[in-house]
C-alpha positions as CSV (number, residue, x, y, z in Angstrom):
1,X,13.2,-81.5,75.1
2,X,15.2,-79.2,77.6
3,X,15.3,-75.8,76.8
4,X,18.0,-73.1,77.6
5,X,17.2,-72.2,81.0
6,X,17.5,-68.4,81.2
7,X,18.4,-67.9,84.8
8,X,21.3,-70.2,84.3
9,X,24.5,-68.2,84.3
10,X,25.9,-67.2,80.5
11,X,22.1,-68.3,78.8
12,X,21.5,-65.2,77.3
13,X,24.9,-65.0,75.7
14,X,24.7,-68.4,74.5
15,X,21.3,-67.7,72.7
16,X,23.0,-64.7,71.0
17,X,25.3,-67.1,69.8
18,X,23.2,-69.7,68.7
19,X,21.3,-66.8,66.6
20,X,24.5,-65.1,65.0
21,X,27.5,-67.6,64.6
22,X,27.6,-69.4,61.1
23,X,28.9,-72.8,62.4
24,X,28.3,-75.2,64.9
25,X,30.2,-78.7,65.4
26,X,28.0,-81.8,65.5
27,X,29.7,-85.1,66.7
28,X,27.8,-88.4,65.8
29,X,28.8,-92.0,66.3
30,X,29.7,-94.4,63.6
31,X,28.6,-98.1,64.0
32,X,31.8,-99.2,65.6
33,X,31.3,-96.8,68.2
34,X,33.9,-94.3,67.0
35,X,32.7,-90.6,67.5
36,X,32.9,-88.5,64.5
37,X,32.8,-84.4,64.4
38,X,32.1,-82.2,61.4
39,X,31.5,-78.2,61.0
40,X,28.1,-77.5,59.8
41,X,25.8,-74.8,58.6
42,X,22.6,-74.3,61.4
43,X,19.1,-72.4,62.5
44,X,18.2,-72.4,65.9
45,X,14.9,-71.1,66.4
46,X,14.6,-71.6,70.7
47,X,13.5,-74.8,70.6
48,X,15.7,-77.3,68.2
49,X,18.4,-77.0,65.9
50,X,17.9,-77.4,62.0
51,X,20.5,-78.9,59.9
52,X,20.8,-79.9,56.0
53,X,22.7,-82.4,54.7
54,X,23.8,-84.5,51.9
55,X,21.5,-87.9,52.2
56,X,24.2,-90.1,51.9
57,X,26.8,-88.4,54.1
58,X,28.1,-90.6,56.9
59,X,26.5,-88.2,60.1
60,X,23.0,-89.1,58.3
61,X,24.0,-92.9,58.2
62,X,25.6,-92.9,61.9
63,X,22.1,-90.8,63.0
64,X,20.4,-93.4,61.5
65,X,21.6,-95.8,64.0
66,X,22.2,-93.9,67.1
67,X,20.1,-91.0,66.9
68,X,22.0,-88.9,70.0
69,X,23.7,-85.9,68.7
70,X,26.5,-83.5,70.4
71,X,26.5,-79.6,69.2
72,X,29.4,-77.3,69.9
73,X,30.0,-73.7,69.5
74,X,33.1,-72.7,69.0
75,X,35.2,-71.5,72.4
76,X,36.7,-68.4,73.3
77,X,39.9,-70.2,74.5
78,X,41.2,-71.7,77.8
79,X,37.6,-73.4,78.1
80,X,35.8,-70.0,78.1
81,X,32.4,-68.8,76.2
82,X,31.7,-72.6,75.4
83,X,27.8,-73.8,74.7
84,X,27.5,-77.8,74.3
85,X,24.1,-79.2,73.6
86,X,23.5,-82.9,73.6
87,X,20.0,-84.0,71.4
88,X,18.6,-86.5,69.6
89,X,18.3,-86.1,66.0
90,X,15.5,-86.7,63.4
91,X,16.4,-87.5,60.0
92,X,13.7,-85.7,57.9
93,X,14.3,-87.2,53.8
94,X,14.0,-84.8,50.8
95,X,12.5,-81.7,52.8
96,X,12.9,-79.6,49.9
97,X,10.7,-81.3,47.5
98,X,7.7,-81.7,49.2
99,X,5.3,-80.0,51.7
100,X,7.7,-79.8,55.2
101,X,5.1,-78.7,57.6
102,X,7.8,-75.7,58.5
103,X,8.7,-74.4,55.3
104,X,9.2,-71.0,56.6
105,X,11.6,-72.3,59.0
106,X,13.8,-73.7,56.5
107,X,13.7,-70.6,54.9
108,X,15.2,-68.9,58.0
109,X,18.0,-71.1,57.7
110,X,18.7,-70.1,53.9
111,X,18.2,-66.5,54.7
112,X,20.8,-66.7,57.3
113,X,23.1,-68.2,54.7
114,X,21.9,-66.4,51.9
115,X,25.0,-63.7,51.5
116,X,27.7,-66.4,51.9
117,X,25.9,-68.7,49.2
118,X,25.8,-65.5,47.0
119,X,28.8,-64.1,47.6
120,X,31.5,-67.0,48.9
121,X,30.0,-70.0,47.1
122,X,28.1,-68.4,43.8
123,X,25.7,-70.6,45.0
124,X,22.0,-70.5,45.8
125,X,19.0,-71.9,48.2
126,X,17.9,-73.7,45.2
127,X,20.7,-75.5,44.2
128,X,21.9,-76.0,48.0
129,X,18.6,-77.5,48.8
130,X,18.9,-79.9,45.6
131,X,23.0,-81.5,47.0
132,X,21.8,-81.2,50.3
133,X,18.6,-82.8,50.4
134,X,18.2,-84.3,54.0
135,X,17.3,-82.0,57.0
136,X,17.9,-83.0,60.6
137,X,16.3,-81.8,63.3
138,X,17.8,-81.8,66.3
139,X,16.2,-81.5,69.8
140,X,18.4,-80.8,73.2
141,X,18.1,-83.0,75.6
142,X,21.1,-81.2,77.8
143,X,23.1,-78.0,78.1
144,X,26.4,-77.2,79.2
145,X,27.5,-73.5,79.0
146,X,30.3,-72.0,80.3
147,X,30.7,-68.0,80.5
């Protein structure tokens, strides 16, 4: 693990990030070697990154064979206000239905959720947790930031 060195120039605002902006892009690689990105829901807690998928979704099947992971925030433009994080990821199977060591941490992640479920999706934790039953965790193993 490599964590977000503070003295590095831009950290501080990248962690702000990481704790307030609703999506994240992760890119994966299929079999074939093709990279493939999609937008996705995530905690960060300043230490790894905690994603929830569908089991049978392709990023869990293209983790499953190549378990290093890209994250991107979103950019302010003209390559400005970018954080990049490159991890490994763990595929952790129906971590809603039995005892997850950190269940208070995946209730962070619905709390920080929990409005747009109730409000934008008429949807809840419960029934999230049931369609997406597969968590990732992902742990950095590089950081590129850009102020």
């Amino acid at each position: 693990m490599v964590t977000l060195d503070p003295s590095v120039a831009g950290a501080g605002h990248a962690e702000e990030r990481l704790r307030r902006d609703e999506m994240i892009w992760i890119t994966t690689v299929r079999a074939d070697g093709q990279p493939q990105t999609s937008a996705v829901w995530f905690h960060w807690d300043g230490t790894d990154f905690l994603l929830v998928s569908q089991p049978g979704s392709p990023k869990i099947r293209n983790i499953q064979g190549n378990r290093r992971v890209s994250l991107n925030l979103n950019g302010a433009g003209y390559g400005s206000d970018l954080v990049v994080v490159e991890g490994a990821a763990e595929v952790v199977p129906d971590y809603a239905s039995g005892p997850w060591p950190e269940a208070a941490r995946i209730e962070a992640y619905y709390a920080k959720y929990e409005q747009t479920l109730k409000d934008d999706l008429r949807s809840s934790a419960t029934e999230m947790a049931t369609a997406f039953s597969t968590a990732l965790r992902i742990t950095p193993t590089r950081w590129r930031i850009a102020p």
